[in-house]
C-alpha positions as YAML, in Angstrom:
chain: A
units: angstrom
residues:
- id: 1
  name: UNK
  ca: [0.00, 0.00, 0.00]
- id: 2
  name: UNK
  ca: [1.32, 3.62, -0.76]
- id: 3
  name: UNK
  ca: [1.39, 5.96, 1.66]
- id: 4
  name: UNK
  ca: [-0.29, 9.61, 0.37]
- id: 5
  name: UNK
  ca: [3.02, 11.12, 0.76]
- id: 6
  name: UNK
  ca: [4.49, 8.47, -2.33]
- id: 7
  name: UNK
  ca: [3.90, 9.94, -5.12]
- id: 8
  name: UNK
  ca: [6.60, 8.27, -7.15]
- id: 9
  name: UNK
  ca: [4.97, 7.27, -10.63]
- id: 10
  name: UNK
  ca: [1.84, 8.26, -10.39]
- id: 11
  name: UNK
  ca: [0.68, 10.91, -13.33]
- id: 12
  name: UNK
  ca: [0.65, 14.44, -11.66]
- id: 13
  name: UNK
  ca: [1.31, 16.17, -15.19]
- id: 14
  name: UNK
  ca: [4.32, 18.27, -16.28]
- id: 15
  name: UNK
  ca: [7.09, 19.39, -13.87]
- id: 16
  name: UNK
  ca: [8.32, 22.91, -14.08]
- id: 17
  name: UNK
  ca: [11.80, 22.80, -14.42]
- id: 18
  name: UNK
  ca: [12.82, 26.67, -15.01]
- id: 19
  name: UNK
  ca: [14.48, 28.05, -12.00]
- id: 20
  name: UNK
  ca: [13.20, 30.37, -9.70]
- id: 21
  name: UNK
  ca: [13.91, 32.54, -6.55]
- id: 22
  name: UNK
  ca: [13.40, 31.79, -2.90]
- id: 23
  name: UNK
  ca: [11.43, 33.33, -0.39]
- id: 24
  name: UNK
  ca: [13.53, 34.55, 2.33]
- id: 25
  name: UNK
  ca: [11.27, 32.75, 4.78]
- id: 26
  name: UNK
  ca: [12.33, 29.16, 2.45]
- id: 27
  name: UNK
  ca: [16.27, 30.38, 2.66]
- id: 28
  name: UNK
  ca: [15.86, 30.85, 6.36]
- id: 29
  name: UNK
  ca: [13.61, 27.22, 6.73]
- id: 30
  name: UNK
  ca: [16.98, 25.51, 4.69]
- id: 31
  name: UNK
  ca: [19.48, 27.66, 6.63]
- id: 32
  name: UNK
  ca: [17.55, 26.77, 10.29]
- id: 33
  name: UNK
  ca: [17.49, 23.18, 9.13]
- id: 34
  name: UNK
  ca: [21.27, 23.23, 8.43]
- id: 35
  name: UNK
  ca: [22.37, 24.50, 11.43]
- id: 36
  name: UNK
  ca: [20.17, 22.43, 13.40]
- id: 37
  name: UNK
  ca: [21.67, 19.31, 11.92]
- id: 38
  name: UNK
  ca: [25.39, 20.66, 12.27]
- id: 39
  name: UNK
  ca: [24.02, 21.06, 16.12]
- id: 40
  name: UNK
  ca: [22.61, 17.53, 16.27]
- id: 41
  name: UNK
  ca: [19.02, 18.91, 17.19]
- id: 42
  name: UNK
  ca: [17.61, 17.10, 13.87]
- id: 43
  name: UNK
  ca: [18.40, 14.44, 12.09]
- id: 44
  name: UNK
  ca: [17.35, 13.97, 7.98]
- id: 45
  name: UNK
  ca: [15.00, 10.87, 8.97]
- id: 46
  name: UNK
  ca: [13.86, 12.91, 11.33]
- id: 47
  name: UNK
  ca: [12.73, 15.71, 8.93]
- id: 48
  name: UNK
  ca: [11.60, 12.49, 6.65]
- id: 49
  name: UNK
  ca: [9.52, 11.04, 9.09]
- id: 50
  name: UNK
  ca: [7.87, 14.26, 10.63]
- id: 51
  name: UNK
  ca: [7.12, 15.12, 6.83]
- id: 52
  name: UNK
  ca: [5.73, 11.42, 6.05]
- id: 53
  name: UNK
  ca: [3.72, 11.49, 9.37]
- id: 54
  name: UNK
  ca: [1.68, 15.58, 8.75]
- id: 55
  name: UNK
  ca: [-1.35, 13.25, 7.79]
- id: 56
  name: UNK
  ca: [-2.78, 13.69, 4.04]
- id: 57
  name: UNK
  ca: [-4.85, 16.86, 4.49]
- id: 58
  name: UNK
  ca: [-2.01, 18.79, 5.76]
- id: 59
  name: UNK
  ca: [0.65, 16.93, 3.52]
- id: 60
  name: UNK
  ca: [-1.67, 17.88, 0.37]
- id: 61
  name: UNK
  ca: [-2.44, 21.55, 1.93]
- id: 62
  name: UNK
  ca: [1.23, 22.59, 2.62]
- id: 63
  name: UNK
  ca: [4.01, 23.72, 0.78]
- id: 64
  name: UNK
  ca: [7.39, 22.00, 0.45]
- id: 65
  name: UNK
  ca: [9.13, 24.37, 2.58]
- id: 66
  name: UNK
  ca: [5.89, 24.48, 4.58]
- id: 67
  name: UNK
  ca: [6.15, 21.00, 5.58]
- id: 68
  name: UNK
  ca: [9.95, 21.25, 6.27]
- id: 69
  name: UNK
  ca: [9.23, 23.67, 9.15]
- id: 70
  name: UNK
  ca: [6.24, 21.51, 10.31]
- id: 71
  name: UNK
  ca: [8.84, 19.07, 10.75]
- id: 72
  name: UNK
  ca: [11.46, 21.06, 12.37]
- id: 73
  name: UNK
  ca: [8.94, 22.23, 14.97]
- id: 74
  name: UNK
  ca: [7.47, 19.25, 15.65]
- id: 75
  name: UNK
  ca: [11.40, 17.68, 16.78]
- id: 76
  name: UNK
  ca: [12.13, 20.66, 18.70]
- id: 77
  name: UNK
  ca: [9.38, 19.96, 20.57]
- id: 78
  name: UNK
  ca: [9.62, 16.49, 20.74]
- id: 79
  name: UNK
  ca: [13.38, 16.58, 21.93]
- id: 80
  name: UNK
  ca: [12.54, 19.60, 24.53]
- id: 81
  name: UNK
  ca: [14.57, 22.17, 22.91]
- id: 82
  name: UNK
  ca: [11.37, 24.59, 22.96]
- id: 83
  name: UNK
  ca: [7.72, 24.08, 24.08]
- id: 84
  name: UNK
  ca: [4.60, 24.37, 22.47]
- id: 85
  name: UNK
  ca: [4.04, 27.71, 24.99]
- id: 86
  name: UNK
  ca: [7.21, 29.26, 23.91]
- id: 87
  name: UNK
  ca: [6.08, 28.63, 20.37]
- id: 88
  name: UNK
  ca: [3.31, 30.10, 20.47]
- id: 89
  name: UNK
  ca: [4.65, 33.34, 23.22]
- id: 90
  name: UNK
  ca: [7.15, 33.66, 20.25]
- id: 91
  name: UNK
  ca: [5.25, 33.82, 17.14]
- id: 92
  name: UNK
  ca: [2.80, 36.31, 18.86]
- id: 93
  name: UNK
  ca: [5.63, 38.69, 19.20]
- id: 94
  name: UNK
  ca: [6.69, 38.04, 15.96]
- id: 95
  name: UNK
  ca: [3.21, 38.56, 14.92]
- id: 96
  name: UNK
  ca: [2.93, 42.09, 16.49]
- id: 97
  name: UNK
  ca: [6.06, 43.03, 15.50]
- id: 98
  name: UNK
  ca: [5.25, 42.81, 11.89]
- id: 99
  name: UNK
  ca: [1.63, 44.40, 12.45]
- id: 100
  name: UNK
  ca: [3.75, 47.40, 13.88]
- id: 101
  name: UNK
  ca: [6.00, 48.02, 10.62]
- id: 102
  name: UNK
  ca: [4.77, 50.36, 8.06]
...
């Protein structure tokens, strides 16, 4: 049985292969998940399995670089580096902060 994440073969259409440029927020999601491996915080089948594990509605609803930091977050928390509270205290600053810039 294939997993919704295994899309290997299946016809999904044309690829686009012309080059494009990153968001900052995607540079910063590879950038976090490279130091964070240098720092042994996350491992690549950990990043694999917290991707292969989202469930198929948020799999299909999420971006690639989406899912990356879905995956990130959820080993942080699972290895006690940060909490769900701290999370959350964090990205409501980070929320404000940006609803305070012209």
């Amino acid at each position: 049985m294939r997993g919704y994440h295994d899309i290997g073969g299946l016809p999904l259409g044309a690829i686009d292969r012309a080059q494009h440029d990153y968001a900052l927020w995607e540079k910063r999601v590879d950038a976090m998940l490279v130091l964070l491996s240098s720092k042994g915080l996350i491992t690549t089948d950990e990043l694999r399995l917290g991707i292969e594990t989202l469930g198929a509605d948020a799999y299909e609803r999420l971006g690639y670089y989406e899912r990356w930091i879905a995956s990130i977050t959820r080993a942080l928390v699972d290895r006690g580096v940060i909490t769900t509270d701290e999370l959350g205290r964090r990205m409501a600053e980070v929320s404000e902060r940006a609803q305070e810039s012209p």
